[in-house]
C-alpha positions in Angstrom: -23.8 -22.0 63.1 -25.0 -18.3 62.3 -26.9 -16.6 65.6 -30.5 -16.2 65.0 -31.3 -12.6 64.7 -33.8 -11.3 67.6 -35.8 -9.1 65.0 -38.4 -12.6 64.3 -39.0 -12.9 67.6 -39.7 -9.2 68.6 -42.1 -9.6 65.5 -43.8 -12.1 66.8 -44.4 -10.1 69.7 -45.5 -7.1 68.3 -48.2 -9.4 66.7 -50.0 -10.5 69.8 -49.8 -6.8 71.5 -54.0 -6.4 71.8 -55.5 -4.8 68.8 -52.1 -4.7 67.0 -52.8 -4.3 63.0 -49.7 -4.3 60.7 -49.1 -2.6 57.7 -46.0 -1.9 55.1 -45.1 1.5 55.1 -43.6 3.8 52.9 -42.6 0.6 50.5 -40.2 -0.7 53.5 -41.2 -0.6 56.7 -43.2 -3.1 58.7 -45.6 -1.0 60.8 -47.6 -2.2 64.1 -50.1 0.4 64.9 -53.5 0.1 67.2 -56.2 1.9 65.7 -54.2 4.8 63.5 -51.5 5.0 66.2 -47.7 3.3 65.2 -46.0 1.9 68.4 -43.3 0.0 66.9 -41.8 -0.5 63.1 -39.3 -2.2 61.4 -37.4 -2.4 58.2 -39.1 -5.3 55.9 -35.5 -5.6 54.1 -34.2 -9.1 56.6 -30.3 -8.0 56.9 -31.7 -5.2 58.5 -31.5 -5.6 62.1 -33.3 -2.0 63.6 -36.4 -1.6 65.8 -38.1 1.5 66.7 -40.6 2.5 68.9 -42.3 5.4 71.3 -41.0 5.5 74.7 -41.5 8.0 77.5 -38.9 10.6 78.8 -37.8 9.1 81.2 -36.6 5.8 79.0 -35.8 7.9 76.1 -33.3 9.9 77.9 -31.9 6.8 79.3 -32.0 4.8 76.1 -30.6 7.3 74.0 -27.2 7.4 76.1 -26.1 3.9 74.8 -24.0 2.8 72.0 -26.3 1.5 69.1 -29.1 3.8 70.2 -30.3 7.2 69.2 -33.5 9.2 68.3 -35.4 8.0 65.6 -35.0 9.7 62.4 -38.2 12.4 61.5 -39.8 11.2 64.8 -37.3 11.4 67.7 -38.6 14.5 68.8 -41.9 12.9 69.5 -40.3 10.2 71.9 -39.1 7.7 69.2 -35.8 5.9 69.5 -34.1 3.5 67.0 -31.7 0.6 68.1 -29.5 -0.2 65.0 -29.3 -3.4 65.9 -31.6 -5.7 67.8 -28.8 -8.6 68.4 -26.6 -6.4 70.6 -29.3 -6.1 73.3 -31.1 -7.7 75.6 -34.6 -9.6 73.6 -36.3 -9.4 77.0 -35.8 -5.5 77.7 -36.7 -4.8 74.4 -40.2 -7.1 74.7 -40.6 -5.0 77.4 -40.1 -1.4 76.0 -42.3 -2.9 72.7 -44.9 -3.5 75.0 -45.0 -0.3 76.9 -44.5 1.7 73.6 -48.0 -0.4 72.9 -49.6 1.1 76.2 -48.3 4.8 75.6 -50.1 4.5 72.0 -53.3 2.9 73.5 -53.3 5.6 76.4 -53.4 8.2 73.8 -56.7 6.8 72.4 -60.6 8.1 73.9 -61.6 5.8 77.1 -63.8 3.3 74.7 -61.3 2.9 72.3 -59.5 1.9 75.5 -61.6 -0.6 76.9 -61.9 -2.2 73.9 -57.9 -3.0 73.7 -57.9 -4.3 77.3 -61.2 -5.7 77.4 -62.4 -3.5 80.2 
């Protein structure tokens, strides 16, 4: 029996990150944005198996030094990194770094805007 790719289940996360709309973009790419903000996109073609999102500095850096893993192509230089394929890592780091890609986004946003994602 085939091994489930990890790329439906990071979906489904992406989907209940607060205020989280999705979008295709650019014909084939599944966007998850909060407000006009992307945190985290992937390819809608289903043999692909990539994720990419905004990380800080400190993660990038760290991220980037692994095989499968690199700067994002046309955004890397804005914190974005790309892992080629979702199946070779770990689904509950990569939760993780979705959902802290989320916060950098929604810290970027005015104090309101804010409040209203976290209900504060």
């Amino acid at each position: 029996m085939a091994k489930r790719s990890l790329k439906a289940g990071l979906i489904l996360h992406s989907r209940k990150m607060p205020a989280a709309t999705e979008d295709i973009k650019w014909g084939d790419h599944l966007v998850f944005s909060v407000e006009t903000k992307m945190f985290v996109l992937f390819d809608v073609d289903d043999a692909s198996r990539a994720v990419r999102f905004k990380c800080d500095e400190e993660d990038f850096d760290r991220l980037c030094e692994r095989e499968g893993v690199a700067p994002s192509a046309y955004v890397g230089r804005y914190g974005w990194v790309e892992f080629e394929d979702v199946d070779e890592h770990d689904l509950n780091e990569l939760k993780r770094l979705i959902t802290k890609s989320h916060r950098i986004v929604v810290s970027k946003l005015s104090m309101r805007k804010q409040r209203e994602v976290f209900g504060g």
